[in-house]
C-alpha positions as CSV (number, residue, x, y, z in Angstrom):
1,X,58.0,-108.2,51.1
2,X,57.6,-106.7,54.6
3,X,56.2,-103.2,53.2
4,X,54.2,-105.0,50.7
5,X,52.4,-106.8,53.3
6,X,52.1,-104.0,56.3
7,X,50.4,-101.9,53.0
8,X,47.9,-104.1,52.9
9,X,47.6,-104.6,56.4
10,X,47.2,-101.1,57.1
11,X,45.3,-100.6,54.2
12,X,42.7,-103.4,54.0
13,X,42.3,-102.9,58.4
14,X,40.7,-99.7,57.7
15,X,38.0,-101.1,54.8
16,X,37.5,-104.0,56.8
17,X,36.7,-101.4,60.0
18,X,34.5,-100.1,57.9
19,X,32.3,-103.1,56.1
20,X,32.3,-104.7,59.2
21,X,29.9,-102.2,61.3
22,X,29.2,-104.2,64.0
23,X,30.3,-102.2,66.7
24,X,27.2,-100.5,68.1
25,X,27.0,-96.7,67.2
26,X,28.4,-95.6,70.7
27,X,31.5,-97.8,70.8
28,X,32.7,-97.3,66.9
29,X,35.4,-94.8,66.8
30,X,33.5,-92.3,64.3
31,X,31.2,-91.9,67.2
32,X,34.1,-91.0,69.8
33,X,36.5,-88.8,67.3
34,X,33.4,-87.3,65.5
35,X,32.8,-87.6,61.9
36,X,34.9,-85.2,60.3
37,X,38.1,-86.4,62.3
38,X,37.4,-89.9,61.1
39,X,37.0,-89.2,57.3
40,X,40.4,-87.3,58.0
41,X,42.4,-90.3,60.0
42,X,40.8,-93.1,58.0
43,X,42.0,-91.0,55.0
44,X,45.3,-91.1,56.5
45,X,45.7,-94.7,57.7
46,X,44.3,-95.5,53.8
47,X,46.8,-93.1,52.0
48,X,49.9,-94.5,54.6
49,X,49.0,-98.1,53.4
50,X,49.0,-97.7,50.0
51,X,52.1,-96.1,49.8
52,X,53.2,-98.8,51.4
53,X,51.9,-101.2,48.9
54,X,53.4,-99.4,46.0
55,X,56.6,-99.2,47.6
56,X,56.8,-102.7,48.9
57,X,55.5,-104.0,45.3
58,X,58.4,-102.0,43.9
59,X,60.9,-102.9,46.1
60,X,60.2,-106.8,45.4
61,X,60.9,-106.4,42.0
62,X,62.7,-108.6,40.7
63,X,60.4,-111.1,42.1
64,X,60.4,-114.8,42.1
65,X,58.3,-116.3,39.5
66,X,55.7,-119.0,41.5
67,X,54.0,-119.4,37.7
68,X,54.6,-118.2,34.2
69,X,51.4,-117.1,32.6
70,X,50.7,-117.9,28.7
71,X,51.0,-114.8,26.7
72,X,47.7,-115.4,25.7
73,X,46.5,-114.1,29.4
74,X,48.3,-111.1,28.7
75,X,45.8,-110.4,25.9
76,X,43.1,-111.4,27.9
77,X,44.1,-109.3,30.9
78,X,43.5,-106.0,28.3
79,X,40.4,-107.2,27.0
80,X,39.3,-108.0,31.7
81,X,40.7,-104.0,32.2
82,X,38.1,-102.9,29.1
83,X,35.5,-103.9,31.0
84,X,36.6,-103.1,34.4
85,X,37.4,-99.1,33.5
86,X,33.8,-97.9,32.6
87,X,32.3,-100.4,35.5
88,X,34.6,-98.7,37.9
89,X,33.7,-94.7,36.3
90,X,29.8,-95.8,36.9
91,X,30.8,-96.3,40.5
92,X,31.6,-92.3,41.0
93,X,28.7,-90.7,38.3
94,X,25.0,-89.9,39.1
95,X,23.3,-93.3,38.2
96,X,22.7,-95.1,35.8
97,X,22.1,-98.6,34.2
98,X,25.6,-99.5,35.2
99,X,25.4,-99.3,39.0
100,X,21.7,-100.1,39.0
101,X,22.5,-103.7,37.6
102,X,25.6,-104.4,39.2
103,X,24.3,-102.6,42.5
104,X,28.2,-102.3,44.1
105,X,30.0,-101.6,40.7
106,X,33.6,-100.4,42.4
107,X,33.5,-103.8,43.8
108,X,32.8,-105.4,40.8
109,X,35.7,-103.4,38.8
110,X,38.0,-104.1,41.8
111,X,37.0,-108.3,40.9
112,X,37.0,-108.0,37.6
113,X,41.1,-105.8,37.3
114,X,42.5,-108.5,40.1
115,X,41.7,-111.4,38.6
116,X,42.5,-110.0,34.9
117,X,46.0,-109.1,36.4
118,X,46.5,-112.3,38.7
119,X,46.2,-114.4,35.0
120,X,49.1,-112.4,33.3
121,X,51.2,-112.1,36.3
122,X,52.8,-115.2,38.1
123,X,55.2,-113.1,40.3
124,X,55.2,-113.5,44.1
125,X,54.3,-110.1,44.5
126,X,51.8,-109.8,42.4
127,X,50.2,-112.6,43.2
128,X,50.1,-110.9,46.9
129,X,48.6,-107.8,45.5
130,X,46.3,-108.7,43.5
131,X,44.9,-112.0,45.2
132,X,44.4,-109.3,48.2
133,X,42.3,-106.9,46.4
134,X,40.5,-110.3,44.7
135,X,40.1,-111.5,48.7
136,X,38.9,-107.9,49.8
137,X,36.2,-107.7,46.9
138,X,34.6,-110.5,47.5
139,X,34.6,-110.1,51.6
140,X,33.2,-106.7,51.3
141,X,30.3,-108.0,49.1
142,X,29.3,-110.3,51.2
143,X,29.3,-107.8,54.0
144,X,27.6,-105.7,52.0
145,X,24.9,-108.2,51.4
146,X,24.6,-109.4,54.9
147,X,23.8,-105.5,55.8
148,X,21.3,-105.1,53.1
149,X,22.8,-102.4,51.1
150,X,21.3,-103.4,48.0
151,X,22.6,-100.5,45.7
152,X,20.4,-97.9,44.2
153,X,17.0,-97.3,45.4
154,X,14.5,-99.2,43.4
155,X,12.6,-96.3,41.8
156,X,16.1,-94.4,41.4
157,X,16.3,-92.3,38.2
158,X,18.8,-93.6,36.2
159,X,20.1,-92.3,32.4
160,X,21.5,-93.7,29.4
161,X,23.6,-90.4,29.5
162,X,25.3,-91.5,32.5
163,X,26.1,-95.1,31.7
164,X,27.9,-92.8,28.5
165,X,29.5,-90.6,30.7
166,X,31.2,-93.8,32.3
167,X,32.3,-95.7,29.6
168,X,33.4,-92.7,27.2
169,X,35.7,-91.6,30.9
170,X,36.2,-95.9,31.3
171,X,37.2,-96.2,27.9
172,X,40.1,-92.9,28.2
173,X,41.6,-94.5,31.4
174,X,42.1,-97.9,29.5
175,X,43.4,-96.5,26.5
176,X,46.1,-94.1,28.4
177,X,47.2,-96.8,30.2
178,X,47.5,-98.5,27.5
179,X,49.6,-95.8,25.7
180,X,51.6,-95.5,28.4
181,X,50.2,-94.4,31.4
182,X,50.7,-97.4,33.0
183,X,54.6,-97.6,32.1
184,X,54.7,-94.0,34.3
185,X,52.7,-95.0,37.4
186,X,53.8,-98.6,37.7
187,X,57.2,-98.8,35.5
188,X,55.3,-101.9,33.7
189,X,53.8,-100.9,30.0
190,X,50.9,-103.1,29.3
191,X,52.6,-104.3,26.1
192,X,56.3,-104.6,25.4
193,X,57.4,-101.7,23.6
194,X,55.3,-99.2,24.3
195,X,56.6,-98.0,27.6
């Protein structure tokens, strides 16, 4: 448990650094190490943490079960990752009507996968990983809130042609991790016998 946990210690310090920004400019570390040293060691400290966090979730396994989930939730789970997929590719194309509604679409993706995984997983460590991406979520959107950042400019372009851009890309992630993608990179298929 004690990888799992410095993962997302490691991990989540760094994004909390950063939505946080109240440091005046002067006195925040991107200001002392300049900005391309930053990106590099904030890269770094990310990368190290997450690594952590897989290998700590791994290493837990078996682990013990605080709550056993109806299969239903399992269901429900695929159906929560069909919609988080194309809302998370919208985050990373040019806009469109995706990230002009949801105005932080990564963070709501990031809502949408933790809370679909924390109903079809009662282990303790999953309940630690995904509650703590759940938590992060919601405390950088309120950061993000309180600093204004209200998402794309209001007379943004935005094109059908990328909101289809992000769901066809969405809709290939889900369904390889569904055929097992998600048996390689987490050793779990998303539904028994197909790993």
């Amino acid at each position: 448990m004690i990888y799992l946990l410095a993962g997302l210690v490691i991990f989540f310090g760094a994004h909390i650094y950063s939505a946080l920004r109240t440091r005046a400019p002067e006195r925040r570390i991107e200001t002392r190490l300049g900005e391309g040293p930053f990106k590099g060691l904030y890269s770094l400290v990310a990368i190290a943490g997450f690594v952590l966090i897989v290998w700590g979730y791994g290493a837990m396994r078996p682990a013990p079960i605080i709550w056993q989930p109806p299969v239903w939730t399992a269901h429900l789970n695929i159906l929560f990752q069909l919609i988080a997929m194309p809302i998370l590719v919208a985050a990373y194309v040019p806009a469109g009507h995706i990230k002009k509604t949801l105005k932080h679409p990564m963070l709501v993706a990031v809502k949408i996968w933790a809370v679909g995984h924390l109903l079809a997983n009662g282990e303790l460590n999953s309940i630690i990983l995904f509650g703590s991406f759940l938590a992060y979520a919601v405390f950088d959107r309120i950061m993000v809130k309180k600093r204004g950042e209200t998402g794309l400019p209001a007379g943004a372009k935005v094109s059908v042609m990328n909101d289809a851009i992000a769901v066809l890309i969405g809709l290939v992630i889900w369904g390889a991790m569904i055929f097992g993608l998600h048996a390689i990179l987490f050793g779990q298929p998303v539904i028994a016998g197909m790993g």
